[in-house]
N, CA, C and O of each residue as an XYZ file, in Angstrom:
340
protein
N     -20.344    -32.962     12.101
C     -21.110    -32.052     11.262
C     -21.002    -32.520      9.813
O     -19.883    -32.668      9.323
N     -22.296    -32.804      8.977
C     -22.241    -32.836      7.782
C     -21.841    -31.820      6.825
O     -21.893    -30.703      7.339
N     -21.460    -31.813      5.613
C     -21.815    -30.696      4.803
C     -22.614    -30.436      4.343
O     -22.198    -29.673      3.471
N     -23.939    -30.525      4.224
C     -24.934    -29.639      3.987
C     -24.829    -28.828      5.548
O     -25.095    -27.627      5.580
N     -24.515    -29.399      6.550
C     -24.737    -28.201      7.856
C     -23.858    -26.905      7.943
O     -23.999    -25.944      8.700
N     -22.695    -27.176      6.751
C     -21.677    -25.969      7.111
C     -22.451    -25.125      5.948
O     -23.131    -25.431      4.969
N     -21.954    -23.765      6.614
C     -22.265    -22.427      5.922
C     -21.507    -22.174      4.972
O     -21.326    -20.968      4.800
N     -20.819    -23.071      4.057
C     -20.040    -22.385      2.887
C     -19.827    -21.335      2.337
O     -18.751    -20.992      1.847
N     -20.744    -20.772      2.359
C     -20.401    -19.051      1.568
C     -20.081    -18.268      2.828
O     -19.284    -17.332      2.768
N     -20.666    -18.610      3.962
C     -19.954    -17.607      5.256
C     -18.360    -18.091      5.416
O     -17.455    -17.255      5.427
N     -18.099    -19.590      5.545
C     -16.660    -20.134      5.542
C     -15.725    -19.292      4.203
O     -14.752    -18.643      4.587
N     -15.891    -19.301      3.352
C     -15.407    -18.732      1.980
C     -15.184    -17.474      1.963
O     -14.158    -17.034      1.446
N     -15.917    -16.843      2.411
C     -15.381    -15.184      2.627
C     -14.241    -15.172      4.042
O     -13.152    -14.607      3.937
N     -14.671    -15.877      5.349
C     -14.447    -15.934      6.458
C     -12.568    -16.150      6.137
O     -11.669    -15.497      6.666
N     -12.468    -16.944      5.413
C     -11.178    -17.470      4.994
C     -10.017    -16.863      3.910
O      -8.792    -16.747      3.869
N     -11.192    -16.552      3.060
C     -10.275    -15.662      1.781
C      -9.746    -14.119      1.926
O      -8.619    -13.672      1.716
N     -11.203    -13.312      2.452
C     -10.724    -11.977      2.550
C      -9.710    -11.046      3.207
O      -9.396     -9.872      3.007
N      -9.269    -12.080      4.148
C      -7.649    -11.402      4.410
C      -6.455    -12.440      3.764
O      -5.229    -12.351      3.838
N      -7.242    -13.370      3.159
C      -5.825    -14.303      2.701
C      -4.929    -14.700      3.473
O      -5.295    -15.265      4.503
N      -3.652    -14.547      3.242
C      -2.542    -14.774      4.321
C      -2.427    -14.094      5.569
O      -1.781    -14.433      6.561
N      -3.008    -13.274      5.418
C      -2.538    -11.894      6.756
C      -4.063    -12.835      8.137
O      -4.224    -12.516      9.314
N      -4.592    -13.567      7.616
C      -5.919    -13.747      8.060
C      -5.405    -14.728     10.281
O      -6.046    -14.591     11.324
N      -4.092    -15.547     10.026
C      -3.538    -15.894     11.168
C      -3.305    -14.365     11.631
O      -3.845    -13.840     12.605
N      -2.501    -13.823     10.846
C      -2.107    -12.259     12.456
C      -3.279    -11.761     12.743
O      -3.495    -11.603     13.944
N      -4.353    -11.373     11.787
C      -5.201    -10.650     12.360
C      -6.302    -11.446     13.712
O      -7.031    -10.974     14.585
N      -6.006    -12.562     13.378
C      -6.866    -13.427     14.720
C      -6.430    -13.612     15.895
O      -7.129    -14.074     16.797
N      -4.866    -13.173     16.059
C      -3.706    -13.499     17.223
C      -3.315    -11.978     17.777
O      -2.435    -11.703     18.593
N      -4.327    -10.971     17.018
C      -4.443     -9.768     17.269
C      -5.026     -9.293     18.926
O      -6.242     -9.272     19.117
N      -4.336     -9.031     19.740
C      -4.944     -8.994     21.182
C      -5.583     -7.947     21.403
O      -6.195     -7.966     22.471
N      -5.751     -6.354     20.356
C      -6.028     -5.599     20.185
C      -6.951     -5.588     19.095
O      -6.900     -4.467     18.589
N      -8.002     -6.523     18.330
C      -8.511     -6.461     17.113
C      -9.980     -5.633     17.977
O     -10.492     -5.797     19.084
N     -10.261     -4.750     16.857
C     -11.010     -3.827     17.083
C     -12.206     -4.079     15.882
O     -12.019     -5.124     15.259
N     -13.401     -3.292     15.460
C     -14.144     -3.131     14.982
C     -13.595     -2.399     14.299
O     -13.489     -2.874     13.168
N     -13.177     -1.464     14.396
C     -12.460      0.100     13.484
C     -11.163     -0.547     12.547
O     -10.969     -0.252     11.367
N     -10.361     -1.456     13.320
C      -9.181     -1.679     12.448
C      -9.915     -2.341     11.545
O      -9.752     -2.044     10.362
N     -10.936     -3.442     11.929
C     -11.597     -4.360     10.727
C     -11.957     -3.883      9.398
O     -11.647     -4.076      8.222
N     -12.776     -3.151     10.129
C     -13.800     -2.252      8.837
C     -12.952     -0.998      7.970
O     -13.412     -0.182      7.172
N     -11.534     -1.183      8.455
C     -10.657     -0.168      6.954
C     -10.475     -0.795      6.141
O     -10.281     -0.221      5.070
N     -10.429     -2.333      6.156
C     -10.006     -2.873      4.636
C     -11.622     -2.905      4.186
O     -12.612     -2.902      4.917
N     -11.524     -2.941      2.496
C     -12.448     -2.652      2.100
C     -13.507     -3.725      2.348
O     -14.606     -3.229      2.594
N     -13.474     -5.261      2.350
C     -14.193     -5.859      2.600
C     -14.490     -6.636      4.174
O     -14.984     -7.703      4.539
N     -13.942     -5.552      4.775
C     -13.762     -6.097      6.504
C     -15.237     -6.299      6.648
O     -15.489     -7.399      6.157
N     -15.858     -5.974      6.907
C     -17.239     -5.159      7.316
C     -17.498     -6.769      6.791
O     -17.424     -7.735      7.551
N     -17.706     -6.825      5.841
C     -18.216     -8.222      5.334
C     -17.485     -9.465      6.305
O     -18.289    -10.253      6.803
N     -16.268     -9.653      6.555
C     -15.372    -10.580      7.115
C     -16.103    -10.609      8.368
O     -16.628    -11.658      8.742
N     -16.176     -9.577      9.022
C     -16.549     -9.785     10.647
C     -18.784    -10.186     10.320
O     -19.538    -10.646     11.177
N     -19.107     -9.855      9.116
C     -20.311    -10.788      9.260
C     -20.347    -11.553      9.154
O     -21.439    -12.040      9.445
N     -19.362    -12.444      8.686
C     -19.347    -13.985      8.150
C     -18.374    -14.427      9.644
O     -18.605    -15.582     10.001
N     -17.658    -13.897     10.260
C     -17.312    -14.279     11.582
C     -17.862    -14.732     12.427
O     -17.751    -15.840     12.951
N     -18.834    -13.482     12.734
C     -19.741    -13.433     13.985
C     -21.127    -14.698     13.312
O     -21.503    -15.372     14.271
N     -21.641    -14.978     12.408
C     -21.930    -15.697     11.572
C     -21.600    -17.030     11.899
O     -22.537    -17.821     12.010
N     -20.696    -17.342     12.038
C     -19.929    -18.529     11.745
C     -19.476    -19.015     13.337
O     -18.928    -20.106     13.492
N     -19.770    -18.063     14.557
C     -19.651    -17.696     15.844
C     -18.156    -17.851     16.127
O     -17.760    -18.240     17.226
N     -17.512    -17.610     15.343
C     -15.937    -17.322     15.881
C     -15.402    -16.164     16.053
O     -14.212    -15.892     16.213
N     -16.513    -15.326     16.010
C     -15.848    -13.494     16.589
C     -17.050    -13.321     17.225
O     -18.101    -13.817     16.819
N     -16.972    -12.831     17.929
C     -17.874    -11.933     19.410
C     -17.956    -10.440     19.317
O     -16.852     -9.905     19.416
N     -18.993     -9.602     19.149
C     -18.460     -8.464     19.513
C     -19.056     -7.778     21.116
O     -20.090     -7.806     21.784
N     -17.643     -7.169     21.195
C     -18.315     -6.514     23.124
C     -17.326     -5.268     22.975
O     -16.108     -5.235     23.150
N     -18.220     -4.239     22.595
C     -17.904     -2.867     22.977
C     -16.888     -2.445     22.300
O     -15.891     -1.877     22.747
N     -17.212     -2.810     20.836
C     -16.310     -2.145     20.128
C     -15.035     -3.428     19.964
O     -14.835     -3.533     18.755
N     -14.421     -4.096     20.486
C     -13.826     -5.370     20.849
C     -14.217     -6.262     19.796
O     -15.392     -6.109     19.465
N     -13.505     -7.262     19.087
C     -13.705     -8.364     18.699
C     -13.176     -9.406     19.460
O     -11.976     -9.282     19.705
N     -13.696    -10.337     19.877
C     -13.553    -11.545     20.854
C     -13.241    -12.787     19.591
O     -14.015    -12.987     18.654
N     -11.926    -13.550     19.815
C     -12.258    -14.551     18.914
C     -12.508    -15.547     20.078
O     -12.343    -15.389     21.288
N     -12.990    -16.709     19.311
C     -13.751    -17.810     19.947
C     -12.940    -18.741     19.623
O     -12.995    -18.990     18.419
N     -12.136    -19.421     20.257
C     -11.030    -20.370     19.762
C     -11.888    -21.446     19.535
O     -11.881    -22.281     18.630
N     -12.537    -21.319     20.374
C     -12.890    -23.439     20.374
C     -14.139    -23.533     19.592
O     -14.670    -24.643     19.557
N     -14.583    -22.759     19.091
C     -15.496    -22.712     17.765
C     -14.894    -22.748     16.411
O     -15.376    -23.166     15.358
N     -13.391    -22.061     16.736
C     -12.318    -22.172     15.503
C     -12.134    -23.831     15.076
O     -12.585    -24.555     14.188
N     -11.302    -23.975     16.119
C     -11.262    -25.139     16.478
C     -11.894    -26.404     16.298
O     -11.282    -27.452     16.092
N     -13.762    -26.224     16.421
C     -14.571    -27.086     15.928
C     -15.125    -26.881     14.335
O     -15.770    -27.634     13.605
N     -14.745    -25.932     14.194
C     -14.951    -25.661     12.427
C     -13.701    -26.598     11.372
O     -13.836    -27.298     10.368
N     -12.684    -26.246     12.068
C     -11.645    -26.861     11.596
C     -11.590    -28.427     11.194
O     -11.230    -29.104     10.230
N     -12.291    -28.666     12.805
C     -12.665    -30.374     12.539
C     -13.827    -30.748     12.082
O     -14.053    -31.957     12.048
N     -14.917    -29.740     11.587
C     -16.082    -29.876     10.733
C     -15.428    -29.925      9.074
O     -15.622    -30.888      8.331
N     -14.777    -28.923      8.749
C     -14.026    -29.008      7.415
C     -13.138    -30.037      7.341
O     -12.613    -30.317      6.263
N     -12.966    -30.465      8.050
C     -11.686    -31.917      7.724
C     -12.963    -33.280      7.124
O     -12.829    -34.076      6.195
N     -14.028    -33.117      7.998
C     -14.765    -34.436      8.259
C     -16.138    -34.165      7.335
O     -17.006    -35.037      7.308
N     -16.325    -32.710      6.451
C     -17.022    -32.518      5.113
C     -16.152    -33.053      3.850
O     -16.617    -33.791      2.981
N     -14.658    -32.509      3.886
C     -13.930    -33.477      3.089
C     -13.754    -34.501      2.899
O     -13.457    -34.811      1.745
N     -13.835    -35.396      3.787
C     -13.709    -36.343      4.236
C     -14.772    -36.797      3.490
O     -14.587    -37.418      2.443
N     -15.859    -36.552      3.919
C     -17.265    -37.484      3.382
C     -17.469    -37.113      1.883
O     -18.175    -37.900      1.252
N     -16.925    -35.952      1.158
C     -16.974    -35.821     -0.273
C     -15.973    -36.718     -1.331
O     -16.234    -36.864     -2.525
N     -14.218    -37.552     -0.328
C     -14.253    -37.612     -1.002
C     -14.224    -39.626     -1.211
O     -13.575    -40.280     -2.028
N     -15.287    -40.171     -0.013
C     -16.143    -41.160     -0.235
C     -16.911    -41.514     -1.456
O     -17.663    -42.488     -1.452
């Protein structure tokens, strides 16, 4: 994946708005829609998720998508990569 193909401003929120806490809340086996949307900018986080296709929603449920994690991860290594060519 190039960088013009990544979604930067969806990655940028996706990443910042829980900051550190952002690993527990993904290893969350219970992550809900309701717990999301109490912090103030959740609501936003899970659009740039589902966005970005690494959260699912089914019935109230957030589904993470590992191997979309996973391929983002190695999309951001290999946009760096080519910027700093």
């Amino acid at each position: 994946m190039m960088l013009e193909d990544l979604d930067l401003n969806s990655l940028m929120f996706f990443l910042t708005i829980f900051g550190r806490e952002l690993p527990r809340i993904l290893r969350d086996l219970e992550l809900t829609i309701e717990k999301i949307e109490r912090h103030p900018r959740g609501k936003l986080w899970l659009e740039k998720a589902v966005s970005l296709g690494v959260a699912k929603l089914e019935e109230g449920i957030i589904l993470i998508n590992w191997n979309r994690l996973r391929e983002l991860r190695r999309s951001i290594r290999e946009a760096l990569e080519e910027c700093l060519r």
